[in-house]
C-alpha positions as CSV (number, residue, x, y, z in Angstrom):
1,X,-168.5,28.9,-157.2
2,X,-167.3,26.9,-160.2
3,X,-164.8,24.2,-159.7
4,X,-162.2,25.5,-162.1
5,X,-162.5,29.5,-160.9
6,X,-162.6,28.0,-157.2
7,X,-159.0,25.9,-158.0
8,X,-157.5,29.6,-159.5
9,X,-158.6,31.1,-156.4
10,X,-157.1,28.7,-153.9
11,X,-153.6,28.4,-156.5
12,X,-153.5,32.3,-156.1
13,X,-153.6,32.1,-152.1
14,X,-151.3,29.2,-152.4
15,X,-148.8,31.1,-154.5
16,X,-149.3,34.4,-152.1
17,X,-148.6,32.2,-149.2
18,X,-145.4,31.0,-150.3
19,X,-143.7,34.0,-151.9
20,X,-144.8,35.9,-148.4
21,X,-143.0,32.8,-146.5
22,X,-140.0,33.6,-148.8
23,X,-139.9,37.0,-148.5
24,X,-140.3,36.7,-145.0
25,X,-137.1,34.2,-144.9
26,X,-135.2,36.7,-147.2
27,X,-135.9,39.2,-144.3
28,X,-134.6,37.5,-141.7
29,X,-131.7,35.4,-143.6
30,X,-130.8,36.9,-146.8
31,X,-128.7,39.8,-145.8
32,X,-126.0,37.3,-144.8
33,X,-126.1,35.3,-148.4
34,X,-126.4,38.2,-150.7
35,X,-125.7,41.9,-150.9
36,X,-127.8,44.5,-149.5
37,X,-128.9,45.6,-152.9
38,X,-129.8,42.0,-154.0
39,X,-131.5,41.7,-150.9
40,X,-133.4,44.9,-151.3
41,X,-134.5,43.5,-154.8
42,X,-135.6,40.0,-153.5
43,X,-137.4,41.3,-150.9
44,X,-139.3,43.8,-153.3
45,X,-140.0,40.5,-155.8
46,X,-141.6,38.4,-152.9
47,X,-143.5,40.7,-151.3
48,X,-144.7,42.4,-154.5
49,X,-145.5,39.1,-156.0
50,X,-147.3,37.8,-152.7
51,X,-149.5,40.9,-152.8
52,X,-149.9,40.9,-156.4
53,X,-151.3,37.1,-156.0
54,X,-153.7,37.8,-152.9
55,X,-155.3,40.9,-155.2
56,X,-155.8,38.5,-158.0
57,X,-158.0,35.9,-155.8
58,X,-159.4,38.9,-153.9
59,X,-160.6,40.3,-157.7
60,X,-161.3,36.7,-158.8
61,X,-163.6,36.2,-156.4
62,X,-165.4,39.6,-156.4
63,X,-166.0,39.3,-160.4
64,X,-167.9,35.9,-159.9
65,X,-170.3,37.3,-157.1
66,X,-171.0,40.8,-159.3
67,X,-171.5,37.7,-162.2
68,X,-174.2,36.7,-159.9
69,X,-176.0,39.4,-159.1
70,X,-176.3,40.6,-162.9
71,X,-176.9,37.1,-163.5
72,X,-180.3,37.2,-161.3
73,X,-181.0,40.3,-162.5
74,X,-181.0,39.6,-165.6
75,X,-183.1,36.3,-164.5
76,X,-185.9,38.8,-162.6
77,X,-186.0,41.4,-165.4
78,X,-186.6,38.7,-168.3
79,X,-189.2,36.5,-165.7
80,X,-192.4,36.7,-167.4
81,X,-195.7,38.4,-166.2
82,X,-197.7,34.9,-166.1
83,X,-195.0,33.6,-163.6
84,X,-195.8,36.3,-160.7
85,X,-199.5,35.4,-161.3
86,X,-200.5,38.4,-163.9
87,X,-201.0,42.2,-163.9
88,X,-203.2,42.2,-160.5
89,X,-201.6,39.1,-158.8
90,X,-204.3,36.3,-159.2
91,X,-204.0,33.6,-161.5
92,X,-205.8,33.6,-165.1
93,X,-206.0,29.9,-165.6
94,X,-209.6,29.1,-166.3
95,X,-211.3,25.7,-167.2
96,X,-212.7,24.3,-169.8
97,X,-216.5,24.1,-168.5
98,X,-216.6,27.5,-168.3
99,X,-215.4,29.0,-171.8
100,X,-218.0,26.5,-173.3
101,X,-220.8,28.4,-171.4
């Protein structure tokens, strides 16, 4: 995997991580700092935004694979015929004493 699509991949876990560690402390604690309908709407924000962040490294990381497979396809499909050794498999390469005959 590319270094700079790898480091967007591992800051969108990262960022999952810690909104679900917030939203999980929100759960536990926040009803007795804010009101229940604040709390409601912190919870919703964390927990959306965590899920929101592990679905865009999930995606992330399934684009670059299906990149890869239509990338050797692509490689297979434009190959040549003299590279798989001709039509019926054997190799045409002839030498030089022999055309002169």
């Amino acid at each position: 995997m590319d270094d700079k699509l790898r480091k967007r991949v591992f800051a969108f876990y990262f960022a999952g991580f810690l909104n679900l560690v917030l939203g999980v402390y929100v759960l536990f604690n926040g009803r007795a700092l804010v009101s229940p309908g604040t709390w409601l709407v912190l919870l919703g924000f964390f927990f959306g935004f965590a899920a929101v962040d592990f679905w865009f490294a999930r995606t992330l990381k399934q684009r670059w694979a299906e990149a890869l497979r239509q990338l050797a396809a692509q490689q297979q499909a434009a190959a040549p015929v003299g590279e798989a050794g001709g039509a019926n498999g054997k190799s045409e390469v002839r030498s030089h004493k022999s055309e002169a005959k």
